[in-house]
Residue, then its C-alpha position, 0 to 999 in steps of 0.5 A: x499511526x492513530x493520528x492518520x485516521x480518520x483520513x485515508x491510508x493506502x499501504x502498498x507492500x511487498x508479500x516478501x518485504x523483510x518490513x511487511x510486519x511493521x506495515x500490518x502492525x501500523x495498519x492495524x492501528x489507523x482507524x479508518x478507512x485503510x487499505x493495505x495492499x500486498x504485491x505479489x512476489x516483490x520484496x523491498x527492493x522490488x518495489x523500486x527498480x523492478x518493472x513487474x512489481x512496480x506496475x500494479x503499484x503505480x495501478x492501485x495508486x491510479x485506482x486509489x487516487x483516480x476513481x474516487x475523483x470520477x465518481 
Protein backbone atom coordinates (compact mmCIF):
# COMPACT_ATOMS: atom_id res chain seq x y z
CA UNK A 1 0.00 0.00 0.00
CA UNK A 2 2.82 2.52 0.76
CA UNK A 3 3.63 2.57 -3.04
CA UNK A 4 -0.03 3.86 -3.67
CA UNK A 5 1.08 7.49 -2.22
CA UNK A 6 1.38 9.81 -3.22
CA UNK A 7 -1.44 9.20 -5.72
CA UNK A 8 -5.00 9.38 -4.57
CA UNK A 9 -6.86 6.60 -2.75
CA UNK A 10 -10.72 6.16 -2.70
CA UNK A 11 -11.96 3.21 -0.27
CA UNK A 12 -15.53 2.48 -0.32
CA UNK A 13 -16.30 0.05 2.35
CA UNK A 14 -19.34 -1.69 4.00
CA UNK A 15 -19.84 -0.56 7.95
CA UNK A 16 -20.71 -4.37 8.26
CA UNK A 17 -18.10 -5.82 5.79
CA UNK A 18 -16.22 -8.97 7.67
CA UNK A 19 -12.78 -7.27 5.33
CA UNK A 20 -13.35 -3.72 6.73
CA UNK A 21 -10.46 -4.38 9.14
CA UNK A 22 -7.86 -4.83 6.21
CA UNK A 23 -9.35 -1.74 4.44
CA UNK A 24 -8.56 0.61 7.55
CA UNK A 25 -5.36 -1.02 8.10
CA UNK A 26 -4.39 -0.70 4.37
CA UNK A 27 -5.51 2.84 4.59
CA UNK A 28 -3.77 3.63 7.44
CA UNK A 29 -0.61 2.75 5.80
CA UNK A 30 -0.96 5.00 2.18
CA UNK A 31 0.35 8.49 2.36
CA UNK A 32 -1.74 10.94 1.13
CA UNK A 33 -4.21 12.15 -0.02
CA UNK A 34 -6.95 9.16 1.12
CA UNK A 35 -10.20 8.63 1.92
CA UNK A 36 -11.92 6.12 3.23
CA UNK A 37 -15.44 5.69 2.97
CA UNK A 38 -17.75 3.63 5.01
CA UNK A 39 -21.39 2.64 3.66
CA UNK A 40 -23.89 2.54 6.19
CA UNK A 41 -25.50 -0.72 6.75
CA UNK A 42 -23.73 -2.72 3.67
CA UNK A 43 -21.73 -5.68 4.26
CA UNK A 44 -19.59 -7.28 1.71
CA UNK A 45 -21.94 -8.65 -0.36
CA UNK A 46 -24.03 -5.53 -0.13
CA UNK A 47 -21.95 -3.40 -2.16
CA UNK A 48 -22.75 -5.84 -5.14
CA UNK A 49 -26.08 -6.50 -5.71
CA UNK A 50 -28.07 -4.23 -3.54
CA UNK A 51 -29.43 -1.15 -4.84
CA UNK A 52 -29.48 0.77 -1.62
CA UNK A 53 -25.71 0.37 -0.73
CA UNK A 54 -24.66 0.63 -4.23
CA UNK A 55 -26.19 4.10 -5.03
CA UNK A 56 -24.32 6.42 -2.56
CA UNK A 57 -21.42 4.34 -3.89
CA UNK A 58 -21.58 5.02 -7.39
CA UNK A 59 -22.33 8.88 -5.63
CA UNK A 60 -18.98 9.40 -3.96
CA UNK A 61 -17.07 7.51 -7.03
CA UNK A 62 -19.44 10.55 -9.13
CA UNK A 63 -18.36 12.92 -6.41
CA UNK A 64 -14.50 11.75 -5.94
CA UNK A 65 -14.09 11.59 -9.84
CA UNK A 66 -16.16 14.44 -10.94
CA UNK A 67 -15.70 17.65 -8.96
CA UNK A 68 -12.33 17.83 -9.01
CA UNK A 69 -12.46 17.70 -13.30
CA UNK A 70 -15.00 20.79 -12.97
CA UNK A 71 -13.24 22.97 -10.51
Amino acid sequence: MRLIGPRPLLQIIGERAVTTWMAVEGHQAVTRPKELHRIPGASDVGLDDKREYIAPAVDKLAEYFIVPLIR
